[in-house]
N, C-alpha and C positions, 0 to 999 in steps of 0.2 A: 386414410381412405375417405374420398367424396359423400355424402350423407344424403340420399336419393331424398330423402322425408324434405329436408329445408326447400330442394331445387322443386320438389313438385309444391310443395303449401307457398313459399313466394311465387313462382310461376301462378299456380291459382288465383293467387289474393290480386296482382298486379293486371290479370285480366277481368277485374272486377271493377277497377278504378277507371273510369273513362278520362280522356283528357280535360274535358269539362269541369268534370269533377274535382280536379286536379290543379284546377286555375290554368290551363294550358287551351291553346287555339287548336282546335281539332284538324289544322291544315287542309288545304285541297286537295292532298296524294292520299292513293287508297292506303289503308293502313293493313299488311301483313298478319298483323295479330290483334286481336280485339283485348282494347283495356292499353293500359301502359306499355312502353316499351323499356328495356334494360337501360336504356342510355337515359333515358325520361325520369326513371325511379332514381338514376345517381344521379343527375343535373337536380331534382328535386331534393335529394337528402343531404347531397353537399359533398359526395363522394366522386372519387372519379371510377369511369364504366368498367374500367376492369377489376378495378376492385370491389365493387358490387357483384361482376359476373363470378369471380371468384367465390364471393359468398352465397349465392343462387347456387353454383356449382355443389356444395359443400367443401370448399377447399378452404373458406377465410379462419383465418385464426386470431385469436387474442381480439375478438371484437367489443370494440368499446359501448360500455352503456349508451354514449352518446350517438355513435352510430347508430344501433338499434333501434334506439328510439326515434331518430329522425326518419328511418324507412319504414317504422311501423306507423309512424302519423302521415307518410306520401302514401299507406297503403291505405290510409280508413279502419288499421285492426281495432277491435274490441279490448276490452282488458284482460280475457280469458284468452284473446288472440297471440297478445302480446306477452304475458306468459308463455306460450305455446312455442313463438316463437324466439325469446331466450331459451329455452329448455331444448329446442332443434339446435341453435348457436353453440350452447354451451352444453353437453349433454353431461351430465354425470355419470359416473361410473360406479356401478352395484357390484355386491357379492351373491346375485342371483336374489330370486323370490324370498321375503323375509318370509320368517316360520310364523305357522298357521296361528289368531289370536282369537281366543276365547272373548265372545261378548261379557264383557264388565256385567258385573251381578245387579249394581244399581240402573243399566240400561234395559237389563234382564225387568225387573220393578219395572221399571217407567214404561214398558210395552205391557205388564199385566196393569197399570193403570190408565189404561186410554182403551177401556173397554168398550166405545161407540164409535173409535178412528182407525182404521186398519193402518198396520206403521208395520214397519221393516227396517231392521239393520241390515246393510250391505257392505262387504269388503273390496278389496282391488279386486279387479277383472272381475267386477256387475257381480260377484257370488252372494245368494243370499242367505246370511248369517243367524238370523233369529225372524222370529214372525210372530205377533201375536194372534189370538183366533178371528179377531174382524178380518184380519188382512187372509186368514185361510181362507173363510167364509165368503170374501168376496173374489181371491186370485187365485183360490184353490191351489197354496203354494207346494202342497205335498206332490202337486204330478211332478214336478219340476226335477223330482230327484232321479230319474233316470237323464236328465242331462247334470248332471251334477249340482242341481241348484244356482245355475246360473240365470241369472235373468235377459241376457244377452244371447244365448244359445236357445231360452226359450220364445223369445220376441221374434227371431230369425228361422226357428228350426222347428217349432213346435205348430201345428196344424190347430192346432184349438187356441193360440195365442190371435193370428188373425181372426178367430171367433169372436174373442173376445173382449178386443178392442177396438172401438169405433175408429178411432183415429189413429189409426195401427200405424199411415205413413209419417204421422208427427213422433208419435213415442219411437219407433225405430230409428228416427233421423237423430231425436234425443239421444238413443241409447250408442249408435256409432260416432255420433258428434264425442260426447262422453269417452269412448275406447279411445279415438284418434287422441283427445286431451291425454288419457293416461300412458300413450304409446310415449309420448314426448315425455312427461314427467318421471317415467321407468324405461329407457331407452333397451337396458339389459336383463330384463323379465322376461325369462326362458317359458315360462306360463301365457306368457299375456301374449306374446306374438305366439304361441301356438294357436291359442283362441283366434285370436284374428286370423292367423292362416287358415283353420278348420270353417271359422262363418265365409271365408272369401268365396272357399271352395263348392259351399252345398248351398250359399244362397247367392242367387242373384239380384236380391235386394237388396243386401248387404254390399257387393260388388258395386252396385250403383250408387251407392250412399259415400263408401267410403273413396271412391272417386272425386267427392264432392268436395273434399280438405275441410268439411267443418271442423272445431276444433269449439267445444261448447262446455262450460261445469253444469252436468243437471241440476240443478239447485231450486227451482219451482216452475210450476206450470201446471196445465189442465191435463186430465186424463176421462174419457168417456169409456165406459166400462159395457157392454151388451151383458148382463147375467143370463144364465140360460134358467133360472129361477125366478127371481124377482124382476128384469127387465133392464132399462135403464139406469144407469146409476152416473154421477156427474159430479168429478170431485176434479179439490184444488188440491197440490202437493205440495208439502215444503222440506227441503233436503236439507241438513243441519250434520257438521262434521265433528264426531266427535273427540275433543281433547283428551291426548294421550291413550287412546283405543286402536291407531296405528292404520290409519287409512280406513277406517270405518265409519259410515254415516247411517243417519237414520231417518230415514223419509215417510212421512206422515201426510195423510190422504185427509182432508176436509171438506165440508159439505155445508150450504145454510143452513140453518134453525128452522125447522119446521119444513123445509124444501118438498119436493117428491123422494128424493135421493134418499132424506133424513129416514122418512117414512117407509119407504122399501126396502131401507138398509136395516133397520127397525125390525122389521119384520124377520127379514133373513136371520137375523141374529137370535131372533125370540125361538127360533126352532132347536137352539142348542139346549138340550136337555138340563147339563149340569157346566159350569164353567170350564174351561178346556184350559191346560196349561201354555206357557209360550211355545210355538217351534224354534228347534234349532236344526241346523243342519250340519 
């Protein structure tokens, strides 16, 4: 059966590459489709058109590393791209969603030790696994659990999530870029396309993002924070995966020394009475 996912993310990518770009003469004749055309990508990669169209299609089989790689360099893919797209090629085959995994106890420690960083463990499909109290203190992660703790159904679904984030359209772009990656790497997660069918349906945010084929690992970046407390808050992330935890990472929120951030964050935190334990979900 044809594999809609490959025919739309190459369609996308290949209207991305202009002929220019591409070392090719943009010709005199108006061009039909903006970016590359099908014959263009195989004269480029070294393949012939219908064997390309095949593979656009999702019909190609047994495709070779060397193929791949030479139409993911006439596309300009990234290396999260190019991943992406083996993983469309070749998809593997699961026995459904693996069973639920308990946050490792020594990950459990290392979030009650970064008592001035808000950090988070997350699982497959954005779910958030563990929290220490900075990261409640400042993303209030306890609402989240009437959507089940996912951070994906709250960035999309939650009315107080566009409160809260100043730069709501980069973090949502992150967060579906993200989905679209894990849609390819678990092709057969009866879970994870439900989620995405539930966000297509109730956001049209989401609809227009994931229109977009990104295909992104969140792994660092900014996030601007509006607190309805302390005010601004302006932090850096860094996503780190943890070995043998089974699809689980842990994303830690940083701040300069001495910043306003530092100081407001400071502040929020000094109002906790007595030390609070980690959340889990």
């Amino acid at each position: 059966m044809a594999d809609p996912r490959i025919a739309e993310f190459l369609r996308n990518r290949r209207s991305r590459v202009t002929p220019a770009q591409a070392g090719l003469p943009d010709g005199l004749t108006r061009r039909r489709v903006p970016g590359l055309r099908r014959e263009e990508v195989a004269q480029l990669a070294g393949v012939s058109v219908d064997y390309y169209t095949r593979l656009e299609q999702g019909r190609g089989k047994h495709v070779s590393d060397a193929v791949l790689d030479a139409i993911a360099t006439v596309l300009r893919l990234s290396h999260v791209e190019r991943q992406h797209l083996w993983n469309l090629a070749r998809p593997r085959a699961t026995a459904g969603p693996p069973p639920a995994r308990a946050v490792p106890p020594g990950v459990r420690r290392m979030l009650e030790l970064m008592p001035d960083a808000p950090a988070l463990v997350l699982g497959r499909r954005m779910r958030v696994l563990a929290w220490n109290p900075a990261a409640q203190a400042v993303f209030d992660v306890e609402s989240m659990r009437e959507l089940g703790y996912n951070a994906a159904r709250h960035a999309f679904l939650a009315p107080r999530a566009a409160e809260l984030h100043v730069n709501r359209e980069e973090v949502a772009a992150a967060i579906c870029a993200q989905l679209r990656l894990e849609s390819g790497r678990h092709p057969d997660d009866p879970d994870l396309a439900a989620l995405i069918g539930e966000l297509a349906i109730r956001s049209g945010t989401f609809r227009r993002l994931w229109a977009a084929n990104d295909v992104r690992q969140k792994d660092s970046g900014t996030t601007v924070v509006a607190h309805p407390v302390v005010g601004r808050l302006e932090f850096g992330y860094e996503t780190l995966a943890l070995p043998g935890a089974g699809d689980q990472y842990l994303t830690a929120y940083t701040y300069p020394a001495g910043s306003a951030t530092a100081q407001r964050l400071q502040l929020l935190l000094s109002w906790t009475s007595e030390p609070a334990p980690v959340g889990t979900a």
